[in-house]
Biopython code that builds the backbone (N, CA, C, O; Angstrom):
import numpy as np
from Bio.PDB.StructureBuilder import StructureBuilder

atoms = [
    (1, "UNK", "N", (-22.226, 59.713, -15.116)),
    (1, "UNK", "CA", (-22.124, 61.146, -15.337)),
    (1, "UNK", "C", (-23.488, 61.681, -15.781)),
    (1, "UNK", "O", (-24.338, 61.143, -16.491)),
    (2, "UNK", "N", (-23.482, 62.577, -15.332)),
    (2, "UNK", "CA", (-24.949, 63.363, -15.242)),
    (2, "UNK", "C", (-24.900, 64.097, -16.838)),
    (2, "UNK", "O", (-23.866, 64.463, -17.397)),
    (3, "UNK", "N", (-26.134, 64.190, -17.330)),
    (3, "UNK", "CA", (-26.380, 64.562, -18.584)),
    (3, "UNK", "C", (-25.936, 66.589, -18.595)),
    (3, "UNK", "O", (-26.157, 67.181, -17.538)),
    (4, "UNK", "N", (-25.457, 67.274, -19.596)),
    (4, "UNK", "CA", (-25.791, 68.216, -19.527)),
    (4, "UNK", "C", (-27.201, 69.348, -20.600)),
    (4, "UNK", "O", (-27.696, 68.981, -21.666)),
    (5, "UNK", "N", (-27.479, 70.525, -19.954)),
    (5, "UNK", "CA", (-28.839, 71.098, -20.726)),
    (5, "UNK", "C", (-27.850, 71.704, -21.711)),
    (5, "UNK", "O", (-26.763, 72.227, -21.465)),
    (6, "UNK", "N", (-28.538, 71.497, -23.032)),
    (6, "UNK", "CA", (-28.650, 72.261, -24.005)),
    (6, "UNK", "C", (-29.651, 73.484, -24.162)),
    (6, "UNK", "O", (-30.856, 73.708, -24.050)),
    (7, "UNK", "N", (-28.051, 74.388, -24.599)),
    (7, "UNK", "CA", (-29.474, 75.876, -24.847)),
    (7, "UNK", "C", (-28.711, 76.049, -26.625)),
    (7, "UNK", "O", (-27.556, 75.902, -27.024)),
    (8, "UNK", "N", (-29.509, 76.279, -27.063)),
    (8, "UNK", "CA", (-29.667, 76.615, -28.189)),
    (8, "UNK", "C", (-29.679, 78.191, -28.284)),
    (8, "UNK", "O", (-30.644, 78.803, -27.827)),
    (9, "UNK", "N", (-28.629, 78.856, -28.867)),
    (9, "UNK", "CA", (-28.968, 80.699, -28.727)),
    (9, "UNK", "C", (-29.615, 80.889, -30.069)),
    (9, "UNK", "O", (-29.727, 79.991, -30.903)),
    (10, "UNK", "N", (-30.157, 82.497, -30.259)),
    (10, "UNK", "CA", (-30.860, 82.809, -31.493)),
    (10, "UNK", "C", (-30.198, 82.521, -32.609)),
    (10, "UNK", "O", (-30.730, 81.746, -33.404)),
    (11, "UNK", "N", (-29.263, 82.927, -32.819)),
    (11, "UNK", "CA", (-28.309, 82.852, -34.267)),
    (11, "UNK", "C", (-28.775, 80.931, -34.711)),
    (11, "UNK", "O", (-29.308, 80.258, -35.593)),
    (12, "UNK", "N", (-28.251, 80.835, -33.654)),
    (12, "UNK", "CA", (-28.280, 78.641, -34.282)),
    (12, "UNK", "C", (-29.848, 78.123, -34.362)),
    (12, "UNK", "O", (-30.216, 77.136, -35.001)),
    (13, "UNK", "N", (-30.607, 78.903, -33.663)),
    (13, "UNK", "CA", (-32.041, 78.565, -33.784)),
    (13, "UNK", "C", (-32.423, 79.047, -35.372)),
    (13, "UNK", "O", (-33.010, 78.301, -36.156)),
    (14, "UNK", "N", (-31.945, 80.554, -35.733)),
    (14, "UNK", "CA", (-32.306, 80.579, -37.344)),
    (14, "UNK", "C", (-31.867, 79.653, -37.868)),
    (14, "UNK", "O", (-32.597, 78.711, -38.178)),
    (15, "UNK", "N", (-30.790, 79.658, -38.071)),
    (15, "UNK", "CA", (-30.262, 78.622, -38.802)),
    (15, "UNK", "C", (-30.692, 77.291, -38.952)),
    (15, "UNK", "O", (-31.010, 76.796, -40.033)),
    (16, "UNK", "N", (-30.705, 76.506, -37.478)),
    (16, "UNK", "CA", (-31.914, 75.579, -38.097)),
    (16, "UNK", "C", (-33.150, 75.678, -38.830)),
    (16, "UNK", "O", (-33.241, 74.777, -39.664)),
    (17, "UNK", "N", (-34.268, 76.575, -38.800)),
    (17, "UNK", "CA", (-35.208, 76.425, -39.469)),
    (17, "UNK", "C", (-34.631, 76.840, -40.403)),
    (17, "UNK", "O", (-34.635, 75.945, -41.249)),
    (18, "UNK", "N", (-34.119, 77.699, -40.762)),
    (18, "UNK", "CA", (-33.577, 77.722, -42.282)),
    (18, "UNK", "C", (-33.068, 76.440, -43.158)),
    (18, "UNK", "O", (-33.420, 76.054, -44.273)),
    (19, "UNK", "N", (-32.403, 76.083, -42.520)),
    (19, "UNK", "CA", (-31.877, 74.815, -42.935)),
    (19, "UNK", "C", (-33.057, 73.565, -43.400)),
    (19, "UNK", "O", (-33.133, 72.959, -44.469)),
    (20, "UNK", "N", (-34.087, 73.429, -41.923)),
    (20, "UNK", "CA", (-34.998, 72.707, -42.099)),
    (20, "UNK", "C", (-35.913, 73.239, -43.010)),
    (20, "UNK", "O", (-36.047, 72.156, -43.579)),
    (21, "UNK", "N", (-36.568, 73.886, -43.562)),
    (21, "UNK", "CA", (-37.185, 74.548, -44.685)),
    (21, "UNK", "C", (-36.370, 74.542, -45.688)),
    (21, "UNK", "O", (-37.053, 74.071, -46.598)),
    (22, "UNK", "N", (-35.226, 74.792, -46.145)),
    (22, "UNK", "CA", (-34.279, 74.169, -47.400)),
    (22, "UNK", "C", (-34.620, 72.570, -47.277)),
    (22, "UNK", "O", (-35.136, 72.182, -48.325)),
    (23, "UNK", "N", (-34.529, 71.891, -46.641)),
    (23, "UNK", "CA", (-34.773, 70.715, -47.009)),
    (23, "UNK", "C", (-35.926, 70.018, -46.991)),
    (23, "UNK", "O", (-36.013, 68.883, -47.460)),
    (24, "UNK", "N", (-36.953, 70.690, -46.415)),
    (24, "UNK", "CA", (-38.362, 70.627, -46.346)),
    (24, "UNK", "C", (-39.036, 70.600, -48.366)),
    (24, "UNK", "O", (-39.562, 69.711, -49.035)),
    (25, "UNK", "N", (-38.634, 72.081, -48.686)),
    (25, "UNK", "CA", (-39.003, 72.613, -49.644)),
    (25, "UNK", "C", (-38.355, 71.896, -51.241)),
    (25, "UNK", "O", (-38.905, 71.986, -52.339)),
    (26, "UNK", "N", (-37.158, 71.256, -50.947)),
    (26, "UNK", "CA", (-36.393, 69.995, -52.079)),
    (26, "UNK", "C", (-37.343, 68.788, -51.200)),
    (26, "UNK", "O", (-36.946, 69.351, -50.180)),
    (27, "UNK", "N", (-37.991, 67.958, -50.807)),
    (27, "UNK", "CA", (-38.747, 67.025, -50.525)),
    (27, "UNK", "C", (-39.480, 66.474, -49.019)),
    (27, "UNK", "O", (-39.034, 66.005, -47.972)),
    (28, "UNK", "N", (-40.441, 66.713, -49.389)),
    (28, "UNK", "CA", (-41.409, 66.934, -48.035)),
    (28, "UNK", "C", (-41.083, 65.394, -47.123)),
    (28, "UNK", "O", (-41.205, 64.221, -47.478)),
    (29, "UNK", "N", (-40.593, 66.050, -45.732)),
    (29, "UNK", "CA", (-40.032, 65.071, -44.718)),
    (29, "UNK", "C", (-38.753, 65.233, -44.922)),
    (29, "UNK", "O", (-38.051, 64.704, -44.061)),
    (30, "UNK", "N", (-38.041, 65.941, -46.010)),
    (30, "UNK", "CA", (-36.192, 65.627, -45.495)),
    (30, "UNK", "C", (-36.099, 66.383, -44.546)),
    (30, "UNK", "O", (-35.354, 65.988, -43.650)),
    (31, "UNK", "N", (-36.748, 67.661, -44.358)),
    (31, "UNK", "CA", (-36.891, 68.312, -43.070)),
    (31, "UNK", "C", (-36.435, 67.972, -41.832)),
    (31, "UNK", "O", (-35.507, 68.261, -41.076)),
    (32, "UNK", "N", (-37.724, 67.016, -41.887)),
    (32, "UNK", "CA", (-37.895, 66.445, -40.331)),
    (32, "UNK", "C", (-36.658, 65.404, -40.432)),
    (32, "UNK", "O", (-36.091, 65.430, -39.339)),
    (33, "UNK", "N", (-36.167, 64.713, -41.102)),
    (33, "UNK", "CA", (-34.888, 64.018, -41.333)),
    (33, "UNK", "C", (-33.653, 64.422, -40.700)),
    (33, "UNK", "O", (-32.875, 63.793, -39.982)),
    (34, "UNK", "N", (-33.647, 65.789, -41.187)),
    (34, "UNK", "CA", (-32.701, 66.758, -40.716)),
    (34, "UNK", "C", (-32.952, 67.036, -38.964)),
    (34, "UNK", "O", (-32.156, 67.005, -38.025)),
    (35, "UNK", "N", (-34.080, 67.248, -39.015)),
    (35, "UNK", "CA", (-34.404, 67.831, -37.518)),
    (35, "UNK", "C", (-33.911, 66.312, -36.673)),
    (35, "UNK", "O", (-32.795, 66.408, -36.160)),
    (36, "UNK", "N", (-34.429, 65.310, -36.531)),
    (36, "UNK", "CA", (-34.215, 64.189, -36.428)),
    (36, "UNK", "C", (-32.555, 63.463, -35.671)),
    (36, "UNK", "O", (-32.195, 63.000, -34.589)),
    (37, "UNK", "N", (-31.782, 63.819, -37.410)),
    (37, "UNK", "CA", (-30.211, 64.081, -37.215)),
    (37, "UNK", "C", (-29.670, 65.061, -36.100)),
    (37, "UNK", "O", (-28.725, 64.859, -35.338)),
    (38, "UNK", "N", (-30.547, 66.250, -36.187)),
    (38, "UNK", "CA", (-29.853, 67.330, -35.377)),
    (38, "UNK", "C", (-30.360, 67.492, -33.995)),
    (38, "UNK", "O", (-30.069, 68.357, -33.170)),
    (39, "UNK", "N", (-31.479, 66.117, -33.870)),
    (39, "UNK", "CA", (-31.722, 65.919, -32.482)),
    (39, "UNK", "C", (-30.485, 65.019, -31.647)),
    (39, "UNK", "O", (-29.878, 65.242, -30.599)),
    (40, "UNK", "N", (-30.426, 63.780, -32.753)),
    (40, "UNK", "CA", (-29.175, 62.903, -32.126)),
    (40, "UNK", "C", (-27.808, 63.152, -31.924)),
    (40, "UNK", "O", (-27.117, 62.633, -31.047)),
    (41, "UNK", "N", (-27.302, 64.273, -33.086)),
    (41, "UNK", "CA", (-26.269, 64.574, -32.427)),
    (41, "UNK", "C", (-26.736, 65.673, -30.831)),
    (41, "UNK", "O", (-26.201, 65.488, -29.738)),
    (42, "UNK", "N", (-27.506, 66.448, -31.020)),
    (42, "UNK", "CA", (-27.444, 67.116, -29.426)),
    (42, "UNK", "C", (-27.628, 66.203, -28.101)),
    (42, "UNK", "O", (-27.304, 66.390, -26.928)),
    (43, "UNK", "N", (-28.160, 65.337, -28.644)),
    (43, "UNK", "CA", (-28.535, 63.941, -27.521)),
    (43, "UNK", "C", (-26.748, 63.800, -27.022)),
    (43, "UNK", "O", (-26.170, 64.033, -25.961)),
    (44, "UNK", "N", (-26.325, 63.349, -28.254)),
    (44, "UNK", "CA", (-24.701, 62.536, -28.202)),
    (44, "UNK", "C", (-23.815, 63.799, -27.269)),
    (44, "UNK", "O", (-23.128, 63.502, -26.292)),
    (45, "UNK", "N", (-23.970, 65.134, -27.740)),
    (45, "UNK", "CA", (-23.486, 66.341, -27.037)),
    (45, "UNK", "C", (-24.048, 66.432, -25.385)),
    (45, "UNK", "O", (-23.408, 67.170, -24.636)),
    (46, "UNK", "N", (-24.457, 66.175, -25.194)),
    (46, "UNK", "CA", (-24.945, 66.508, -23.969)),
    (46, "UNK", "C", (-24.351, 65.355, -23.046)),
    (46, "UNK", "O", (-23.856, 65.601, -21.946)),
    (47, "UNK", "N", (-24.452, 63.934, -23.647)),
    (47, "UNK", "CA", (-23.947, 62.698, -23.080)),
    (47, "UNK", "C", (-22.468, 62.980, -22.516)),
    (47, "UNK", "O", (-21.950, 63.016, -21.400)),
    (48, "UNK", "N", (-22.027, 63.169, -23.912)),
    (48, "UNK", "CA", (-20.465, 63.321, -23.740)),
    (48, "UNK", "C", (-19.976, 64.787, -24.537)),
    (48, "UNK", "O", (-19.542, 64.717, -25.687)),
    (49, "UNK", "N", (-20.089, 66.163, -23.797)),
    (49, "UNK", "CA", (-19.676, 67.202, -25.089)),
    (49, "UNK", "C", (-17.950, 67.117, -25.112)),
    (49, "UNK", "O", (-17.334, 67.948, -25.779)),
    (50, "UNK", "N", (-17.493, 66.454, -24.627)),
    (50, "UNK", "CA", (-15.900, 66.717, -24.808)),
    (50, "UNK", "C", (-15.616, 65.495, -25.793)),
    (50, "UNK", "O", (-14.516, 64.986, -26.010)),
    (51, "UNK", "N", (-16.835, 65.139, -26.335)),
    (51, "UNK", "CA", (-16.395, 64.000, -27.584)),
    (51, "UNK", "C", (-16.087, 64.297, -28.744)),
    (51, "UNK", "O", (-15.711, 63.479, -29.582)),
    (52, "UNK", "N", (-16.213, 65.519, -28.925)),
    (52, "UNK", "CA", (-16.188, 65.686, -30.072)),
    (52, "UNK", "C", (-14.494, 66.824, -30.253)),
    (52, "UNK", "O", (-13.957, 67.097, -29.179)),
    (53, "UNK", "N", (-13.976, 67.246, -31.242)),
    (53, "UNK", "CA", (-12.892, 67.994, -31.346)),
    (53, "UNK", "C", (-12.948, 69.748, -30.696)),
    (53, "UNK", "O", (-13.968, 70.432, -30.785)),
    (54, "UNK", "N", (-11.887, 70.154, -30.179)),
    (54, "UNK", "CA", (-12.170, 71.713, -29.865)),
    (54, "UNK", "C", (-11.160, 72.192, -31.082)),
    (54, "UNK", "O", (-10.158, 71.541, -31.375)),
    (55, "UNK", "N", (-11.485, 73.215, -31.648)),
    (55, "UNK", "CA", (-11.065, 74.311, -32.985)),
    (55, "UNK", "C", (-10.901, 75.896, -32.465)),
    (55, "UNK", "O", (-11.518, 76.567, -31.639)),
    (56, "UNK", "N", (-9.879, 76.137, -33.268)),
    (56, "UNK", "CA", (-9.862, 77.650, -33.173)),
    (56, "UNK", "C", (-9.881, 78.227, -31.962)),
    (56, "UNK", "O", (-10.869, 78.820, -31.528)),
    (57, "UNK", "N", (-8.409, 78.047, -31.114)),
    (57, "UNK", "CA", (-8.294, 78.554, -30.075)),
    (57, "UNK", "C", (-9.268, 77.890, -28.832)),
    (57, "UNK", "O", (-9.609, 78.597, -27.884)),
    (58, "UNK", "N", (-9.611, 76.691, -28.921)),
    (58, "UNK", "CA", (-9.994, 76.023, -28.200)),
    (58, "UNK", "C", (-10.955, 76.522, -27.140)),
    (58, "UNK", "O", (-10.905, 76.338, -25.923)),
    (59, "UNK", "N", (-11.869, 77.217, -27.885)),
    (59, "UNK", "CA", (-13.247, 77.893, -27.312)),
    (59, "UNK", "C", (-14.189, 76.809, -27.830)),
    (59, "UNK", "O", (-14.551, 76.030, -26.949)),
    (60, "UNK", "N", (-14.616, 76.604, -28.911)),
    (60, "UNK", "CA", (-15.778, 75.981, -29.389)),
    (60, "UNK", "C", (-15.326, 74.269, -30.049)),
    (60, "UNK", "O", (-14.287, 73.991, -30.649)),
    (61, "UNK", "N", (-16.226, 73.526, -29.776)),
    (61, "UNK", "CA", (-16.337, 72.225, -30.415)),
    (61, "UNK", "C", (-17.163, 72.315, -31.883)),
    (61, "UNK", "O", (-17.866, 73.184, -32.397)),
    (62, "UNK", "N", (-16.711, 70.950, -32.298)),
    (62, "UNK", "CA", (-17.364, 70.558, -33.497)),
    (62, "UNK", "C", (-18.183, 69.200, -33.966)),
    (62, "UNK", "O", (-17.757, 68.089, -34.284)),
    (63, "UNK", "N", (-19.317, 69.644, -33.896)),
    (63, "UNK", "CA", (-19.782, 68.015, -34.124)),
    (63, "UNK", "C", (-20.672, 67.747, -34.884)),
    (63, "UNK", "O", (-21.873, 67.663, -34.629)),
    (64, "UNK", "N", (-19.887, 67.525, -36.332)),
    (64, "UNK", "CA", (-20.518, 66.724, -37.501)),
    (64, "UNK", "C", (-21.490, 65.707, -37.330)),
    (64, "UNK", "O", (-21.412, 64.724, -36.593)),
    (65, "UNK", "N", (-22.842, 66.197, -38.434)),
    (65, "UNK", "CA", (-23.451, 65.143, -38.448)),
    (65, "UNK", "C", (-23.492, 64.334, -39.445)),
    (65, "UNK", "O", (-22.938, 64.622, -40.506)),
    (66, "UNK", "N", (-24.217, 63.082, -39.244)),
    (66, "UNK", "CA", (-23.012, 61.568, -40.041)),
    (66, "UNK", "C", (-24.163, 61.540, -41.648)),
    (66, "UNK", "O", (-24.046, 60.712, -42.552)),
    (67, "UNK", "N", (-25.025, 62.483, -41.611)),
    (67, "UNK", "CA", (-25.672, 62.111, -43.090)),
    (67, "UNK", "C", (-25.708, 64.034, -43.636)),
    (67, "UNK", "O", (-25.293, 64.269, -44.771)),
    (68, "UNK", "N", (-26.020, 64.788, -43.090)),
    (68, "UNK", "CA", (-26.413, 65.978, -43.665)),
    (68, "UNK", "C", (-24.884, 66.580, -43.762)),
    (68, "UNK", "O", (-23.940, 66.147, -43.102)),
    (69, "UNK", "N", (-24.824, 67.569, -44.631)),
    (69, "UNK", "CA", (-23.327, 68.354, -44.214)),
    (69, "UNK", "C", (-23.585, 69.471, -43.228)),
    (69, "UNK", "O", (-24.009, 70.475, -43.800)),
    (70, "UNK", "N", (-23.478, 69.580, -42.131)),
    (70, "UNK", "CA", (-23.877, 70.183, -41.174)),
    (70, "UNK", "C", (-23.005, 69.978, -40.042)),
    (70, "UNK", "O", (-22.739, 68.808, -39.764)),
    (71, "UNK", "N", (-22.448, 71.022, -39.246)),
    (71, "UNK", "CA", (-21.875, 70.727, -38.387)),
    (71, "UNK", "C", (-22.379, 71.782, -37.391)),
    (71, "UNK", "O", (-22.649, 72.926, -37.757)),
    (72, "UNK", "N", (-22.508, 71.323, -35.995)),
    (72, "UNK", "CA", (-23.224, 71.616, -34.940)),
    (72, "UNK", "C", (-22.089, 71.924, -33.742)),
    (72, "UNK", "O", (-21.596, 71.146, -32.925)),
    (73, "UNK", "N", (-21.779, 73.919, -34.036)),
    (73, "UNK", "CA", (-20.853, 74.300, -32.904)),
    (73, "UNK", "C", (-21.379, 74.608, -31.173)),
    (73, "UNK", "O", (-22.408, 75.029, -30.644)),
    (74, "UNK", "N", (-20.510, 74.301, -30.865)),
    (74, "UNK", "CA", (-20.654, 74.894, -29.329)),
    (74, "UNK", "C", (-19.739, 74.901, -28.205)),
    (74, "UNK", "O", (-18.664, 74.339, -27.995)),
    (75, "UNK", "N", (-20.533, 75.768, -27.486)),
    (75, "UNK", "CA", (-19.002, 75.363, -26.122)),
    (75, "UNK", "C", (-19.704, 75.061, -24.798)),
    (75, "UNK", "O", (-20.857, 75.414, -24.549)),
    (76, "UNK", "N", (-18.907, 74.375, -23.967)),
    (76, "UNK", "CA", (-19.731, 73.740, -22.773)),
    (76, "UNK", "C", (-18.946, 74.712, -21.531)),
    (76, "UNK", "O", (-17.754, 74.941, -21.323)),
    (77, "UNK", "N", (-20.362, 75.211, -20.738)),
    (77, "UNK", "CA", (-19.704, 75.684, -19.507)),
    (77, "UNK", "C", (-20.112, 74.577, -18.151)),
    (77, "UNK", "O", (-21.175, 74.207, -17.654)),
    (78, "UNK", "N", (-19.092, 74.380, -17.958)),
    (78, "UNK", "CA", (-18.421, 73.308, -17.005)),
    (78, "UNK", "C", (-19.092, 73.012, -16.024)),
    (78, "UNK", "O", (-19.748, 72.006, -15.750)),
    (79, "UNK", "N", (-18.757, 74.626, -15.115)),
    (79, "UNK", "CA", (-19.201, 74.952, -13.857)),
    (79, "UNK", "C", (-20.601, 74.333, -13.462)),
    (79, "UNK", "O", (-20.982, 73.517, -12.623)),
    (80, "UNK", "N", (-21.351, 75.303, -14.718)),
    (80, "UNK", "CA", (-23.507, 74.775, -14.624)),
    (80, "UNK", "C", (-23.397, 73.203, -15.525)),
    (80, "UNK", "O", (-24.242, 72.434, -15.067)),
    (81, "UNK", "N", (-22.998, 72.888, -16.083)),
    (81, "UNK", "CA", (-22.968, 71.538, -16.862)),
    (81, "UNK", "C", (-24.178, 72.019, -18.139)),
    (81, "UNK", "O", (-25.226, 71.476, -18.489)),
    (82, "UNK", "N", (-23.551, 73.149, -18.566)),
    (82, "UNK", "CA", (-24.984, 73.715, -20.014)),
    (82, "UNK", "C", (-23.640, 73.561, -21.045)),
    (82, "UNK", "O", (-22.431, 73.783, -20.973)),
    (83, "UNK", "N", (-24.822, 72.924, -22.277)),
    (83, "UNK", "CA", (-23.794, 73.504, -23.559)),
    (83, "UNK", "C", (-25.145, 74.686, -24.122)),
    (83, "UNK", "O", (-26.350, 74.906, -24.007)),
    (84, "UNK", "N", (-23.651, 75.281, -24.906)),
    (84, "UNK", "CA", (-24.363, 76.644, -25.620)),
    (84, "UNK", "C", (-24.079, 76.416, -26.973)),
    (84, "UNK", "O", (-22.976, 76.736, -27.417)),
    (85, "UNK", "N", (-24.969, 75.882, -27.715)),
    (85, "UNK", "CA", (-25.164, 75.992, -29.258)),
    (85, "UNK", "C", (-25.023, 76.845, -29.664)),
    (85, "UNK", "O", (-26.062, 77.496, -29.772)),
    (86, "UNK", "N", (-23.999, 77.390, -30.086)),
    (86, "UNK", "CA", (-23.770, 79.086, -31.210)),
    (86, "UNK", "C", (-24.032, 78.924, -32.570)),
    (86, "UNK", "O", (-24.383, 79.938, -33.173)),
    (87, "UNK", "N", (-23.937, 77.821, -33.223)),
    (87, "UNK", "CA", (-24.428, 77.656, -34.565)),
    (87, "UNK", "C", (-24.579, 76.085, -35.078)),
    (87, "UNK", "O", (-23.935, 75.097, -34.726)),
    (88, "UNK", "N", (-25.745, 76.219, -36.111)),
    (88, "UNK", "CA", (-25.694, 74.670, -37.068)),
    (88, "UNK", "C", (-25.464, 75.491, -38.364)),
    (88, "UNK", "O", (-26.265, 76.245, -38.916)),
    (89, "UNK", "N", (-24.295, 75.205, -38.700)),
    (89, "UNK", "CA", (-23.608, 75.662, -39.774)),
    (89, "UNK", "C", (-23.575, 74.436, -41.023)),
    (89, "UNK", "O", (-23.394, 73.256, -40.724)),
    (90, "UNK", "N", (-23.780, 74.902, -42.495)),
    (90, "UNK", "CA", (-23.410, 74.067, -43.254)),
    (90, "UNK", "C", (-22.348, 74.186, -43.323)),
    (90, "UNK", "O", (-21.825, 75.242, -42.968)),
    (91, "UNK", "N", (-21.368, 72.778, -43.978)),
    (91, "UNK", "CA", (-19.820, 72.745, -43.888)),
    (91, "UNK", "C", (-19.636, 73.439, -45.045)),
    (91, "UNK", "O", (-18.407, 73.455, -44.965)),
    (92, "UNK", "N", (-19.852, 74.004, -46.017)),
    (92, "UNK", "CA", (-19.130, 74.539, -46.965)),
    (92, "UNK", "C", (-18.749, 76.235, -46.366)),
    (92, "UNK", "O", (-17.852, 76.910, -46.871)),
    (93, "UNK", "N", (-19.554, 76.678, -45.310)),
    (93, "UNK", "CA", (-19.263, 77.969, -44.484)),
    (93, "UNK", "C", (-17.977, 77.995, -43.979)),
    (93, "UNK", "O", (-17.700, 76.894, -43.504)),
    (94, "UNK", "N", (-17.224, 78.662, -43.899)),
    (94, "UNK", "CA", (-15.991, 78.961, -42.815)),
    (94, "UNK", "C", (-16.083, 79.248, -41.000)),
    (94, "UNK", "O", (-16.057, 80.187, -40.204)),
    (95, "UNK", "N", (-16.179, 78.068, -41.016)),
    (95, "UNK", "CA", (-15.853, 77.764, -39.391)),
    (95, "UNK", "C", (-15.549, 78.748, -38.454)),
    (95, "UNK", "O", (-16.096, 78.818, -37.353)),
    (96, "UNK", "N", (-14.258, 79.897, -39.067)),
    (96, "UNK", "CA", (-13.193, 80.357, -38.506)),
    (96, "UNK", "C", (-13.913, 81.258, -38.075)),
    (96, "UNK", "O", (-13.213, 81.621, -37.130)),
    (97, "UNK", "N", (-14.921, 81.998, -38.047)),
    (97, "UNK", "CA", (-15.869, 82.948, -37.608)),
    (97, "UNK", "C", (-16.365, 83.006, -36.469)),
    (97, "UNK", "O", (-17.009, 84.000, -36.135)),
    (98, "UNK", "N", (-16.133, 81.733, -35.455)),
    (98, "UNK", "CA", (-16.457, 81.351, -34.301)),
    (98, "UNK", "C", (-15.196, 81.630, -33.231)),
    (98, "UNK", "O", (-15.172, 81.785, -32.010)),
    (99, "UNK", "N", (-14.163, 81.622, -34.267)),
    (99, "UNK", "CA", (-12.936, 82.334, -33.161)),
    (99, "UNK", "C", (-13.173, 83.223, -33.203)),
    (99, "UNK", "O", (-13.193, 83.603, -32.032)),
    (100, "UNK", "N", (-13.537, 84.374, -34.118)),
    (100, "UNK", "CA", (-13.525, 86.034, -33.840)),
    (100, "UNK", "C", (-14.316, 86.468, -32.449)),
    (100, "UNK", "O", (-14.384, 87.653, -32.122)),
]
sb = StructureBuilder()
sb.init_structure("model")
sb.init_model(0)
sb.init_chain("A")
sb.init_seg("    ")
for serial, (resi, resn, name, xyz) in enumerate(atoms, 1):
    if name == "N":
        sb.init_residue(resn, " ", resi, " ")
    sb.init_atom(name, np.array(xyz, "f"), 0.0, 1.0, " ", f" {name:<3s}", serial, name[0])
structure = sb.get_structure()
């Protein structure tokens, strides 16, 4: 099975550097740690995006990453074989915002 492209939209692009600069700024390199993590799970997403769980009306997936609390939404369109990153959310946020 053929890999699919990741696009990353604006909203999830802030959010990462935000994120990566919070952890940059508590100790130089957790940053890139983070960035790192949030490369392998998009690697793992693209391999297989139906690996992970669909939520909330079964538009968007969820895929936790295994050291940061961070979870990395999106939804895959089929047809082109793209996923669309809508957010890297910390888990203490409410999810449910992605159904609206």
């Amino acid at each position: 099975m053929a890999q699919y492209n990741i696009l990353i939209l604006q909203t999830a692009e802030i959010e990462l550097q935000e994120a990566y600069e919070w952890y940059e700024k508590r100790k130089t390199g957790l940053g890139n740690r983070f960035i790192a993590e949030i490369s392998g799970c998009l690697n793992s997403v693209a391999d297989n995006p139906y690996k992970f769980a669909q939520r909330y009306g079964r538009v968007f997936r969820f895929a936790p990453l295994p050291v940061f609390p961070f979870v990395v939404a999106y939804r895959t369109m089929e047809e082109k074989r793209i996923i669309h990153v809508v957010s890297i959310f910390h888990t203490s946020r409410n999810p449910k915002k992605f159904y609206t």
